[in-house]
NUSE-378505 format. One record per residue (C-alpha): x, y, z; residue in three letters; residue number from 1. Coordinates in nm, 2 decimals. Each point is the difference from the previous one (the first is absolute). Example, Ala and Ser with C-alpha at 12.3 -4.5 7.8 and 13.67 -1.06 7.14 Angstrom:
<nufi xx="1.23" yy="-0.45" zz="0.78" residu="ALA" num="1"/>
<nufi xx="0.14" yy="0.34" zz="-0.07" residu="SER" num="2"/>
This chain:
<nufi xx="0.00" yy="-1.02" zz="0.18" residu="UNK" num="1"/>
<nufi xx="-0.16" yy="0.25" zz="0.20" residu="UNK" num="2"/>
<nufi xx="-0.26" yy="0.32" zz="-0.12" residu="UNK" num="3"/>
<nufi xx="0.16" yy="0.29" zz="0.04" residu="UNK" num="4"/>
<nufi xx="-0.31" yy="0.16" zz="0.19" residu="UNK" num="5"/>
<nufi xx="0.15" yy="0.19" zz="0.26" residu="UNK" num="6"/>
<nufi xx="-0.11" yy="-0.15" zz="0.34" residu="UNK" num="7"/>
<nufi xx="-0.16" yy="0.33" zz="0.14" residu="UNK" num="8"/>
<nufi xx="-0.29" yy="0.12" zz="0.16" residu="UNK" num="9"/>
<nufi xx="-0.27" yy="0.08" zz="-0.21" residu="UNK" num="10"/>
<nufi xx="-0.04" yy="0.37" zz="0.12" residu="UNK" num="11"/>
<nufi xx="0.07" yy="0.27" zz="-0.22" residu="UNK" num="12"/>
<nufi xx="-0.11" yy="0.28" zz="0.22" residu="UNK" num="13"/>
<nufi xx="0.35" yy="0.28" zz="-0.04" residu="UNK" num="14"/>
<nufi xx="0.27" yy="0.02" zz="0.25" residu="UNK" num="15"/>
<nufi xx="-0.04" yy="0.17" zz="0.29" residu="UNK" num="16"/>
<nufi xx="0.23" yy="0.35" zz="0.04" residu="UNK" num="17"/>
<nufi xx="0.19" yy="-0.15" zz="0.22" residu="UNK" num="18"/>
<nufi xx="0.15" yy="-0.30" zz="-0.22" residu="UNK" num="19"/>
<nufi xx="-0.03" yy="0.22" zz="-0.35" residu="UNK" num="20"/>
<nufi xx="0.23" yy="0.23" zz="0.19" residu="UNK" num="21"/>
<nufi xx="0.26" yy="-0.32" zz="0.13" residu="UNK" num="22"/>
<nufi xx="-0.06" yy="-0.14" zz="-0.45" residu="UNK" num="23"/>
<nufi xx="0.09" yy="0.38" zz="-0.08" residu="UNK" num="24"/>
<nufi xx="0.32" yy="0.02" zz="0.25" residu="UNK" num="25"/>
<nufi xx="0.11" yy="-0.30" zz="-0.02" residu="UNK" num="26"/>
<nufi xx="0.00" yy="-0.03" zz="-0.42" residu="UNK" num="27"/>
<nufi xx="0.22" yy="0.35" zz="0.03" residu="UNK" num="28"/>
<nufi xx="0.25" yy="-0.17" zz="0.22" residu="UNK" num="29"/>
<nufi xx="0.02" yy="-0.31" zz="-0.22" residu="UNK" num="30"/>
<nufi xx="0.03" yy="0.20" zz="-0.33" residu="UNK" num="31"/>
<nufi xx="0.27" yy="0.19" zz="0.15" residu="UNK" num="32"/>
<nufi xx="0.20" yy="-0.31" zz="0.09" residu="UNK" num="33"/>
<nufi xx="-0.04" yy="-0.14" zz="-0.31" residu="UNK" num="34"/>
<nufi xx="0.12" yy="0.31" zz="-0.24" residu="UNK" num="35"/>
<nufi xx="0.27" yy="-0.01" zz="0.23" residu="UNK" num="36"/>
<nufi xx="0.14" yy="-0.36" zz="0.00" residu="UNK" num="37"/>
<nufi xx="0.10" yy="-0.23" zz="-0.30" residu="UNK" num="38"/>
<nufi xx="-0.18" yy="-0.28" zz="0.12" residu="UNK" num="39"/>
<nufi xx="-0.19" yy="-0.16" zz="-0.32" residu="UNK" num="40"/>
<nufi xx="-0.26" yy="-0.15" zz="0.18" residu="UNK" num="41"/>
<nufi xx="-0.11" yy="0.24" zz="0.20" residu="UNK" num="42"/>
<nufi xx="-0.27" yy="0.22" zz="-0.11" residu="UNK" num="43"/>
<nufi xx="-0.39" yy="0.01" zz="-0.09" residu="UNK" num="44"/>
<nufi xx="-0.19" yy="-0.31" zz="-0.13" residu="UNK" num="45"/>
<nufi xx="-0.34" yy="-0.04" zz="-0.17" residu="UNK" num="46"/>
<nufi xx="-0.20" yy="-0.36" zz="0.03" residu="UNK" num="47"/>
<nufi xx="-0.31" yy="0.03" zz="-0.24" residu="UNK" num="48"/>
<nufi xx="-0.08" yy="0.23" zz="-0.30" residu="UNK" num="49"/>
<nufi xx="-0.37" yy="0.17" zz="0.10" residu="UNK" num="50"/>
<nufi xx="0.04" yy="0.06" zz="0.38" residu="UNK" num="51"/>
<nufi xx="0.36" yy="-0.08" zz="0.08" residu="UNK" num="52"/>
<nufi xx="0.10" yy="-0.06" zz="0.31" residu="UNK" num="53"/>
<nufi xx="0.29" yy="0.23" zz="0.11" residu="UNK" num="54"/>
<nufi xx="0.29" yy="-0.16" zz="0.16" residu="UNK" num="55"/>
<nufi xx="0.36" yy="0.22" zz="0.09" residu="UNK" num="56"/>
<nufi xx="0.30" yy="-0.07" zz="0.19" residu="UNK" num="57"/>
<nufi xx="0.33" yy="0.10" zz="0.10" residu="UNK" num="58"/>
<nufi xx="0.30" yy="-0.16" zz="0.24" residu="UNK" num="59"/>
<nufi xx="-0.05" yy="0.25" zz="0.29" residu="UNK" num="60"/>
<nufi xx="-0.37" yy="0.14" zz="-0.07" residu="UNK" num="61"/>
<nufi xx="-0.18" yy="-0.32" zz="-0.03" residu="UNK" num="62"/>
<nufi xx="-0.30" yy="-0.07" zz="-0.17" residu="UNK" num="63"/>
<nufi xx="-0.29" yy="0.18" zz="-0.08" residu="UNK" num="64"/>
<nufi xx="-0.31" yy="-0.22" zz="-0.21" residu="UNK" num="65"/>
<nufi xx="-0.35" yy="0.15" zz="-0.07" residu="UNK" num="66"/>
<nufi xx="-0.31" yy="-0.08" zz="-0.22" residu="UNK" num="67"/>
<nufi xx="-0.38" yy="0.01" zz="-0.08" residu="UNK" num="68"/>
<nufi xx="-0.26" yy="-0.19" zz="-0.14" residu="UNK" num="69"/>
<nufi xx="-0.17" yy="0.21" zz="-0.21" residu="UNK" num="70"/>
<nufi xx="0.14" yy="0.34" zz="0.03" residu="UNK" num="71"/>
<nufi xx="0.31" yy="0.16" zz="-0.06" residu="UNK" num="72"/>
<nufi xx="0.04" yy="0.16" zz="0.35" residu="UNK" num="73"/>
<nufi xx="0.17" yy="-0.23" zz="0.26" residu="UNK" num="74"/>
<nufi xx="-0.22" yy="-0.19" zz="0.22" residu="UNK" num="75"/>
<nufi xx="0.25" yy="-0.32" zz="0.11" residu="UNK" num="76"/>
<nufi xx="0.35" yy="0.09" zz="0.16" residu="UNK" num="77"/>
<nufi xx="0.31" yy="-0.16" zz="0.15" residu="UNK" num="78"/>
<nufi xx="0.32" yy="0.10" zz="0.10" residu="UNK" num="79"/>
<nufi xx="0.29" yy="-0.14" zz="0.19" residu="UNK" num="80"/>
<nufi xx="0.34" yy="-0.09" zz="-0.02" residu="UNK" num="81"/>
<nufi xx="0.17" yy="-0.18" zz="-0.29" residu="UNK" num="82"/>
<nufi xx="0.30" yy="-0.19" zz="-0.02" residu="UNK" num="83"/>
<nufi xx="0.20" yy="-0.11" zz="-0.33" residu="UNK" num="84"/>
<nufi xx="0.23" yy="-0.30" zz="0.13" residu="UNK" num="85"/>
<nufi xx="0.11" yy="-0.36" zz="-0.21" residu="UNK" num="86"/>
<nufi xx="-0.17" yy="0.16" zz="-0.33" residu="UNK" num="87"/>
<nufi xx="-0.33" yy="0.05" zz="0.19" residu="UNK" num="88"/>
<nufi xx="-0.20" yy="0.23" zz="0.13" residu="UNK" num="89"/>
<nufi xx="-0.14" yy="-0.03" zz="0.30" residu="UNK" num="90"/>
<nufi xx="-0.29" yy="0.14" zz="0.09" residu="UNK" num="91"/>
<nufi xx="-0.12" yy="0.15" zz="0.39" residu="UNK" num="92"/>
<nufi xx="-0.35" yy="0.17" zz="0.01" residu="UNK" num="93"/>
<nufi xx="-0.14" yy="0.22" zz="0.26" residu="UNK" num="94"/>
<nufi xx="-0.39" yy="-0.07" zz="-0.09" residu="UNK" num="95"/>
<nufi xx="-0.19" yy="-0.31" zz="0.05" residu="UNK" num="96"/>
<nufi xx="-0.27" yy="-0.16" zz="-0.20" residu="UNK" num="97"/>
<nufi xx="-0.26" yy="0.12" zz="0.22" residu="UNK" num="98"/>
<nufi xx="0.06" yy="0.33" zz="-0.03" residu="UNK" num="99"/>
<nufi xx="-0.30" yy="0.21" zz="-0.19" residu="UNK" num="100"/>
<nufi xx="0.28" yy="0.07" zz="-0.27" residu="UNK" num="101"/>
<nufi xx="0.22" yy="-0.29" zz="-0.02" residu="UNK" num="102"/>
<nufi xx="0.20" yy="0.00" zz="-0.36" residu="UNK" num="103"/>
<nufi xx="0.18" yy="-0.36" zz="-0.01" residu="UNK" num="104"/>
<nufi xx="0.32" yy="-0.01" zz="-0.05" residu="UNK" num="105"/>
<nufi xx="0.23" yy="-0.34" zz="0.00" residu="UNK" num="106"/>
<nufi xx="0.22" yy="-0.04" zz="0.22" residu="UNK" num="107"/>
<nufi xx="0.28" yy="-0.15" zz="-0.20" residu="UNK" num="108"/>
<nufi xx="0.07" yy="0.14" zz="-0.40" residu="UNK" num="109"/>
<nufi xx="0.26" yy="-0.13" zz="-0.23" residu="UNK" num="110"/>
<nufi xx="0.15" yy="0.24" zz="-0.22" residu="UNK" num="111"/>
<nufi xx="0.00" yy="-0.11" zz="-0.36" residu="UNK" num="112"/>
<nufi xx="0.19" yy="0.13" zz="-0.33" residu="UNK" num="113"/>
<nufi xx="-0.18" yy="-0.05" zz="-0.33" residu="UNK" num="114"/>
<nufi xx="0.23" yy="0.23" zz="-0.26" residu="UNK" num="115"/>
<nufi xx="-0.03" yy="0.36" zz="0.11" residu="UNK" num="116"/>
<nufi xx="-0.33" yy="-0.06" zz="0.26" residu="UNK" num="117"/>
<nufi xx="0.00" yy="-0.07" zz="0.37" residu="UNK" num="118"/>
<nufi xx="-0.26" yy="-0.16" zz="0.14" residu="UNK" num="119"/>
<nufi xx="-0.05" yy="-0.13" zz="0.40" residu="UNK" num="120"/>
<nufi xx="-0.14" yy="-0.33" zz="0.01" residu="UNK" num="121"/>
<nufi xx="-0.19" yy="-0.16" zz="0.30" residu="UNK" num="122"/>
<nufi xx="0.25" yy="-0.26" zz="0.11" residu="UNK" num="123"/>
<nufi xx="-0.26" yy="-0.30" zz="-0.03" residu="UNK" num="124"/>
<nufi xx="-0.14" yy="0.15" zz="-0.29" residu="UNK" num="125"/>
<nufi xx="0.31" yy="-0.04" zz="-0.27" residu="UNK" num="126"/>
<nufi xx="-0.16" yy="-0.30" zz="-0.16" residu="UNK" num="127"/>
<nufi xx="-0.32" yy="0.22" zz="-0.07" residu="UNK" num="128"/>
<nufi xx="0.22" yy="0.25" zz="-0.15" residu="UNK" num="129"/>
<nufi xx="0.16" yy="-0.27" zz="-0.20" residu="UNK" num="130"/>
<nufi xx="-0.32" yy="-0.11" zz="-0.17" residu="UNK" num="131"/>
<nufi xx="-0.12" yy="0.38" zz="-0.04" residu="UNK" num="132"/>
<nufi xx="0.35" yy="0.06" zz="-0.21" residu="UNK" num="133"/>
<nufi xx="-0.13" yy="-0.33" zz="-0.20" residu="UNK" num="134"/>
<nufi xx="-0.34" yy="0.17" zz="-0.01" residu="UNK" num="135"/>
<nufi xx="0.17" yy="0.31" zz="-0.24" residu="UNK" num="136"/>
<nufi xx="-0.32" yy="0.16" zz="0.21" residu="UNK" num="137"/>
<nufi xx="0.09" yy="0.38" zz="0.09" residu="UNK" num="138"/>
<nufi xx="-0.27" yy="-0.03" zz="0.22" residu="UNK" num="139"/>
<nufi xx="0.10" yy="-0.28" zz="0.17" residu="UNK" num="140"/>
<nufi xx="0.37" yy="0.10" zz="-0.02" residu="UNK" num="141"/>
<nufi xx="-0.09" yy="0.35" zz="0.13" residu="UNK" num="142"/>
<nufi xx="-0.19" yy="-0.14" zz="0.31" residu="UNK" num="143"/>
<nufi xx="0.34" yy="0.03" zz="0.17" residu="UNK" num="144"/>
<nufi xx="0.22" yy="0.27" zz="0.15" residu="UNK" num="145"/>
<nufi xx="0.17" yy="0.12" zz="-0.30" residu="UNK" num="146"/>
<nufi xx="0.23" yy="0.30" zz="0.06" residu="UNK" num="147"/>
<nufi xx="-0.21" yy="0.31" zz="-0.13" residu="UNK" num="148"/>
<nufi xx="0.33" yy="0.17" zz="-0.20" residu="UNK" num="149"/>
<nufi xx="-0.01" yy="-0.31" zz="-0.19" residu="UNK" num="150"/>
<nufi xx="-0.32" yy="-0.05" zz="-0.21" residu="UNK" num="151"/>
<nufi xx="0.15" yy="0.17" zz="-0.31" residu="UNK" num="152"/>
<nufi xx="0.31" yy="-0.21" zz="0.05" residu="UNK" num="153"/>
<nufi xx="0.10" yy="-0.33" zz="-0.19" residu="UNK" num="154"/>
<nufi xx="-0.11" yy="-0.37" zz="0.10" residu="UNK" num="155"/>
<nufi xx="0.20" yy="-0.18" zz="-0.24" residu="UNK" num="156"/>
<nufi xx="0.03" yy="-0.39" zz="0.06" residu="UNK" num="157"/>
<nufi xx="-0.06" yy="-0.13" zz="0.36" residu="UNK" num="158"/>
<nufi xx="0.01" yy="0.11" zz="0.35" residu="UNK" num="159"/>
<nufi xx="0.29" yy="-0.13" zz="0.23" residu="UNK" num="160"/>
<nufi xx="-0.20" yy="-0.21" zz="0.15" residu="UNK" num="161"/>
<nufi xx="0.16" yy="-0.33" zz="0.21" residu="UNK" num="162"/>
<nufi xx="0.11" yy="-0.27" zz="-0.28" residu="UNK" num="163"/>
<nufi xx="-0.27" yy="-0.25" zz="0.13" residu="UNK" num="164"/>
<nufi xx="-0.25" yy="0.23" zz="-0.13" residu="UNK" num="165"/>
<nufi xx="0.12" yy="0.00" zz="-0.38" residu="UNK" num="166"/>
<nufi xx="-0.18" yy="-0.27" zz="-0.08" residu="UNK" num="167"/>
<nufi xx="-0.37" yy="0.20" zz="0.05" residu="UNK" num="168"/>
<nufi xx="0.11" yy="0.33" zz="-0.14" residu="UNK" num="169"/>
<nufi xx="0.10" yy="-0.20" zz="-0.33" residu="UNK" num="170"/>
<nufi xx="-0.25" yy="-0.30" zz="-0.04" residu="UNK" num="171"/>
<nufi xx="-0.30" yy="-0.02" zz="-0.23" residu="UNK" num="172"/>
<nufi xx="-0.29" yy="0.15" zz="0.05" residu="UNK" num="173"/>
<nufi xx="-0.29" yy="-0.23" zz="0.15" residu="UNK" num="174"/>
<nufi xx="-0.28" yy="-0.04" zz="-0.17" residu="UNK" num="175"/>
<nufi xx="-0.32" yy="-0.18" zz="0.20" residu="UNK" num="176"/>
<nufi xx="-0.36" yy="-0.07" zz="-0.12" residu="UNK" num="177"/>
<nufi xx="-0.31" yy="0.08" zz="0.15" residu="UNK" num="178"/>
<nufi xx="-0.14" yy="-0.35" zz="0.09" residu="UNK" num="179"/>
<nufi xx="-0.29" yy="0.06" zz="0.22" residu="UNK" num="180"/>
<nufi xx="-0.20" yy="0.35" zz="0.13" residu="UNK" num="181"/>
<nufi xx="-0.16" yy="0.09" zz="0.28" residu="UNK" num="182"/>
<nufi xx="-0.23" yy="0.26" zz="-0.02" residu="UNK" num="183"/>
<nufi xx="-0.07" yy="0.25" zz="0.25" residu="UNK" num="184"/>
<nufi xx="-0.40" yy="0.11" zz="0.02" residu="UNK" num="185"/>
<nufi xx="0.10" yy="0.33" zz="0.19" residu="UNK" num="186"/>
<nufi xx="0.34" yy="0.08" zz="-0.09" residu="UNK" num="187"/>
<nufi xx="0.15" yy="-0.08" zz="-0.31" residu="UNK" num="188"/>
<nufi xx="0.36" yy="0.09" zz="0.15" residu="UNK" num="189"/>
<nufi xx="-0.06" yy="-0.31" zz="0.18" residu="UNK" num="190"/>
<nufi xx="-0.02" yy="-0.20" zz="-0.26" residu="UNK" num="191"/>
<nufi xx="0.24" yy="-0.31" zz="0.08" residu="UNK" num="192"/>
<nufi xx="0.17" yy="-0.16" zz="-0.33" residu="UNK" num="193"/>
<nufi xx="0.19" yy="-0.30" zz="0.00" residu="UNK" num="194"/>
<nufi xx="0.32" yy="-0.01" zz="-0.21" residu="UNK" num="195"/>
<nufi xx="0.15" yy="-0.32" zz="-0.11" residu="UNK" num="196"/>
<nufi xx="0.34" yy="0.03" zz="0.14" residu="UNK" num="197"/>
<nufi xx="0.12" yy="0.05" zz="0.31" residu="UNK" num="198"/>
<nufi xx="0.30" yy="-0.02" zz="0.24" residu="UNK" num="199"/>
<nufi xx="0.15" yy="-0.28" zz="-0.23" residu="UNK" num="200"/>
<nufi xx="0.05" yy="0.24" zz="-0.27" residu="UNK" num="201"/>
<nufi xx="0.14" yy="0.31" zz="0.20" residu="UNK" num="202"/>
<nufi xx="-0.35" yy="0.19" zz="0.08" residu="UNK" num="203"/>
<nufi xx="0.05" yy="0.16" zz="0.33" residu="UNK" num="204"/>
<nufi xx="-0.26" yy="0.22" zz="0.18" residu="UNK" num="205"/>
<nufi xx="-0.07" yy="0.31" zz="-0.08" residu="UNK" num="206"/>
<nufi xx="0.15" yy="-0.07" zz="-0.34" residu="UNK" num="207"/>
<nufi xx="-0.19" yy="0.22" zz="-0.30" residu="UNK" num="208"/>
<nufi xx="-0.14" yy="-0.12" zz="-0.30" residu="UNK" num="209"/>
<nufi xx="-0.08" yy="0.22" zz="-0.34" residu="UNK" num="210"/>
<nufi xx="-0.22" yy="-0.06" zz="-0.28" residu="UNK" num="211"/>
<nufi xx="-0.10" yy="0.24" zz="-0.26" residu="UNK" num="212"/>
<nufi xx="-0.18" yy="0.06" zz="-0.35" residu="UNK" num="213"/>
<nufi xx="0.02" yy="0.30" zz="-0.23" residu="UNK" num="214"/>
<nufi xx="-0.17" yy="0.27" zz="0.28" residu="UNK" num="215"/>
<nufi xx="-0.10" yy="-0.18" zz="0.28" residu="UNK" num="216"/>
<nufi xx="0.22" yy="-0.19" zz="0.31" residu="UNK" num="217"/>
<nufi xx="-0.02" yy="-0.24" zz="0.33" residu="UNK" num="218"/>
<nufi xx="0.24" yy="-0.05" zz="0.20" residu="UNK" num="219"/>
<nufi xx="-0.09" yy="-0.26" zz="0.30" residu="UNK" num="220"/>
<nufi xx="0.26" yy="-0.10" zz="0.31" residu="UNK" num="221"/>
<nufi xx="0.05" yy="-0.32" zz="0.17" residu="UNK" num="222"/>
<nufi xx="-0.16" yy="-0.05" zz="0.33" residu="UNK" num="223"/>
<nufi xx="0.07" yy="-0.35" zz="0.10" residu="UNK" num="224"/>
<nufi xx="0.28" yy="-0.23" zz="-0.22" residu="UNK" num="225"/>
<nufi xx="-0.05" yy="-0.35" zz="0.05" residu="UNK" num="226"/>
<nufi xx="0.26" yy="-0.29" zz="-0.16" residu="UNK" num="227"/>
<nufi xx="-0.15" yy="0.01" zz="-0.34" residu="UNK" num="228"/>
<nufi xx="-0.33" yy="0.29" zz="0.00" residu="UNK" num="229"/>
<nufi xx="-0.03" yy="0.32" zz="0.16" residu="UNK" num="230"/>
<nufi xx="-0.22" yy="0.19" zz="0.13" residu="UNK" num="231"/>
<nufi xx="-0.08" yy="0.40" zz="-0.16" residu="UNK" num="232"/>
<nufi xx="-0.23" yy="0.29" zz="0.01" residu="UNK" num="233"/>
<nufi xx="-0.04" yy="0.32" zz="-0.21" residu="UNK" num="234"/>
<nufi xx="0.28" yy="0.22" zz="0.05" residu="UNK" num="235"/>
<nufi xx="-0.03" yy="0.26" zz="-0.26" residu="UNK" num="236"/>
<nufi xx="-0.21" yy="0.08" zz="-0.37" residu="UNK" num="237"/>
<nufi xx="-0.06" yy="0.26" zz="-0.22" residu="UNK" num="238"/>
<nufi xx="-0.15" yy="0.06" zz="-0.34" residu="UNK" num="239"/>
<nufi xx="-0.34" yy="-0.08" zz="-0.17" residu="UNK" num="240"/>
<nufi xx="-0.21" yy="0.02" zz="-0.30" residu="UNK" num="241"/>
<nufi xx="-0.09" yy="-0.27" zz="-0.25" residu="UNK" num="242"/>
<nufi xx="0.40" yy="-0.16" zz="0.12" residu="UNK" num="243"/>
<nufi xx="-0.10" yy="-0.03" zz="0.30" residu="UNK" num="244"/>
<nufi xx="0.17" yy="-0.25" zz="0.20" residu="UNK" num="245"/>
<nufi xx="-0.20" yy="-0.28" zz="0.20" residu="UNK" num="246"/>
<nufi xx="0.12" yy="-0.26" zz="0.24" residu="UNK" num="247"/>
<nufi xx="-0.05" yy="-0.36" zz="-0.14" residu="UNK" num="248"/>
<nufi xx="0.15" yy="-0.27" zz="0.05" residu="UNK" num="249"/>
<nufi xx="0.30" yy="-0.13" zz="-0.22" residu="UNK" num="250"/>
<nufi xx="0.14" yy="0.36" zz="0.00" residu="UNK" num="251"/>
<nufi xx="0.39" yy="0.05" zz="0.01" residu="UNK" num="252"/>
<nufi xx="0.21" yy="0.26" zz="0.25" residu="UNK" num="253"/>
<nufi xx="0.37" yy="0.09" zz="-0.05" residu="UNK" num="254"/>
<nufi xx="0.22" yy="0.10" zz="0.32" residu="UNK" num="255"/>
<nufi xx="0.16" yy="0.23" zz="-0.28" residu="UNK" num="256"/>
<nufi xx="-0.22" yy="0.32" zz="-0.04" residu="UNK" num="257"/>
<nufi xx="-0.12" yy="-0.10" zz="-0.40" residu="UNK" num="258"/>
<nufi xx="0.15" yy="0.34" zz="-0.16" residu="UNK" num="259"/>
<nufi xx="-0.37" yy="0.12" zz="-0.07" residu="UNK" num="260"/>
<nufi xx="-0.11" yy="0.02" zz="0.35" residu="UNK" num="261"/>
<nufi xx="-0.03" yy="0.30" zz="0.17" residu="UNK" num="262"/>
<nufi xx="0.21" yy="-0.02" zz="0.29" residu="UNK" num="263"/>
<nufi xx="-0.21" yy="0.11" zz="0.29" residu="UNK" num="264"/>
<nufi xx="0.06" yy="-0.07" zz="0.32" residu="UNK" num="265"/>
């Protein structure tokens, strides 16, 4: 399992007139195509829940993608062609990663049914999206392209995913231990756990694990799965007072988000 970290520069600095002018034209002539045609899939998508990145397409138009790190004005772009062919869409852009503004952008995106949603999945990344439905983590779920007309709309069951991925969207959840800690001096982000099960039993990487008390939450993700351990770091917390939670040894995660976690991504 891969993060869902988009692959960009680091540069937040806004577009320049010139490309907020091509994001401005280009969305116009993509929104018009789209309230024009039937097409179910084609139309605006949203991957992440605090600073979404942006993505839009249409048969004739192309695509348009754009982003920021920490503000809501664009400061990543792409755009190119985009053709839907054999149930995927494939995906032609015009900007390179070394661009100031690079926004990444797969090349390759499956389009998935789950009830009344549509979501584009990165072709290599269906398994991840597999074990993020397993997850029941919006956050997680939500860190793909889902088509932005549908958040209000009904995910009832499972996605139509291929049939060799049934087995991960409707296993158990996993539950490993803390079996040794590393601390870090400097960084406590970087401390490195070590979880007793590993590849044996399903753990991939990238795979997200949840624990949580009455008001506080950790969530840590796998870094390195070996046969029977893996390897993890912090990935998310929140919460504190007297209930307080503390990393020790011996404690449990779920890949099921426990109902009384806050889901944060």
């Amino acid at each position: 399992m891969e993060l869902n970290a988009q692959n960009n520069n680091k540069n937040d600095e806004p577009l320049s007139d010139e490309y907020y002018e091509i994001l401005e034209v280009k969305k116009l002539l993509i929104e018009k195509e789209v309230s024009a045609d039937k097409n179910e899939w084609m139309g605006t998508y949203l991957n992440g829940d605090h600073h979404p990145t942006i993505f839009m397409w249409s048969q004739n138009e192309g695509f348009l993608t754009w982003g920021s790190n920490h503000t809501f004005h664009p400061s990543r772009i792409n755009f190119g062609k985009a053709e839907f062919s054999n149930n995927r869409l494939f995906i032609k852009p015009e900007i390179n990663k070394e661009h100031l503004n690079f926004q990444f952008i797969p090349a390759e995106l499956i389009p998935i049914k789950w009830d009344e949603q549509h979501f584009l999945i990165p072709a290599n990344q269906l398994i991840d999206f597999a074990y993020a439905v397993h997850s029941r983590s919006f956050a997680q779920i939500e860190g793909y392209f889902l088509k932005s007309k549908d958040y209000q709309k009904s995910r009832k069951g499972f996605p139509t995913l291929p049939p060799e991925y049934s087995e991960f969207l409707k296993m158990k959840a996993i539950r490993p231990q803390i079996i040794k800690i590393k601390r870090d001096k400097v960084d406590y982000w970087k401390t490195e756990l070590t979880l007793n099960l590993g590849r044996k039993h399903q753990v991939i990487k990238g795979m997200i694990f949840y624990y949580a008390n009455s008001n506080s939450g950790i969530s840590v993700v796998v870094t390195e799965p070996q046969e029977t351990t893996s390897k993890a770091i912090l990935y998310g917390f929140y919460g504190g007072g007297k209930d307080e939670l503390k990393l020790k040894k011996g404690l449990i995660f779920s890949s099921v988000v426990p109902r009384n976690y806050m889901d944060l991504p």
